[in-house]
N, C-alpha and C positions, 0 to 999 in steps of 0.2 A: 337271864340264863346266858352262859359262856356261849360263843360260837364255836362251831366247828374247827378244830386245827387241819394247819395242812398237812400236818402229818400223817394224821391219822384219815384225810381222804383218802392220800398217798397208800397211805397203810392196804386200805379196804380196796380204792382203782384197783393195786396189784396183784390183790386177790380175788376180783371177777372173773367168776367160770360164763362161758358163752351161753348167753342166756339171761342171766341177770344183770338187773339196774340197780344203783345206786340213787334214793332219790331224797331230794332236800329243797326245802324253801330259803329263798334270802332275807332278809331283812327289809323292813316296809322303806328303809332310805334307798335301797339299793331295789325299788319296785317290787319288791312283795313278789318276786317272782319264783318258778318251777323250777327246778334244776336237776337232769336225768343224765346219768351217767352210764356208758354200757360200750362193751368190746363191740367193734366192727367187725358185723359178721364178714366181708370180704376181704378181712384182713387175714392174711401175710399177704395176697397178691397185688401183683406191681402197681404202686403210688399208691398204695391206701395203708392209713396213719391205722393204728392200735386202738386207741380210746375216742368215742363221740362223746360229745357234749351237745345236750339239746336244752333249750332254754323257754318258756315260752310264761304267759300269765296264770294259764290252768295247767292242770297235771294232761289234758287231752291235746291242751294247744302244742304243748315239748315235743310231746309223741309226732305230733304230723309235720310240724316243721320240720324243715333241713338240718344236717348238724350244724348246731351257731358259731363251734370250735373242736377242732382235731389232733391229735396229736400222738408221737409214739410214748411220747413223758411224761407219766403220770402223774408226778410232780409240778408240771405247766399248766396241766387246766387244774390240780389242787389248789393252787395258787389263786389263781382266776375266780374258783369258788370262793377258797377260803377270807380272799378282800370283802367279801360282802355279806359276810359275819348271818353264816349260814347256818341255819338248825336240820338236823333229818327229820323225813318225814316219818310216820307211821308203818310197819310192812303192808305191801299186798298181801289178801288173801285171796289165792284161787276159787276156782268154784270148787274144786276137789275137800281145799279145806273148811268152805263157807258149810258145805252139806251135811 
């Protein structure tokens, strides 16, 4: 299967409403790891970047860690993903729509 372009992370980053992640696995050379993407809720205010990037081996580990990378340029952390020939994962389902 093709990996992800950076495009079209690029594409999707700049169409995150507050609120949603972006989420995809990398490739087992690039550690088989999580990769969550999502607007900084304290963004516009002073020194704080647009888009977090959190990284971790489980989809729970991403969550609790720090962001591993920041930026206002969706295109820099696309980049960052897209070298390590990244697949999306599956959606969440809420409880609302599990029931």
């Amino acid at each position: 299967m093709d990996p992800i372009s950076r495009d079209e992370i690029t594409k999707r980053l700049e169409a995150l409403k507050p609120g949603e992640k972006l989420r995809m696995r990398t490739s087992p050379t690039f550690g088989d790891m999580t990769v969550i993407f999502e607007l900084n809720p304290a963004w516009p205010n002073k020194h704080q970047k647009k888009f977090l990037l959190r990284a971790g081996k489980t989809e729970a580990a991403a969550r609790k860690e720090k962001p591993f990378n920041q930026s206002d340029k969706a295109r820099k952390l696309a980049g960052w993903a897209a070298d390590r020939w990244p697949q999306w994962l599956p959606a969440e389902t809420t409880t609302e729509e599990a029931a």
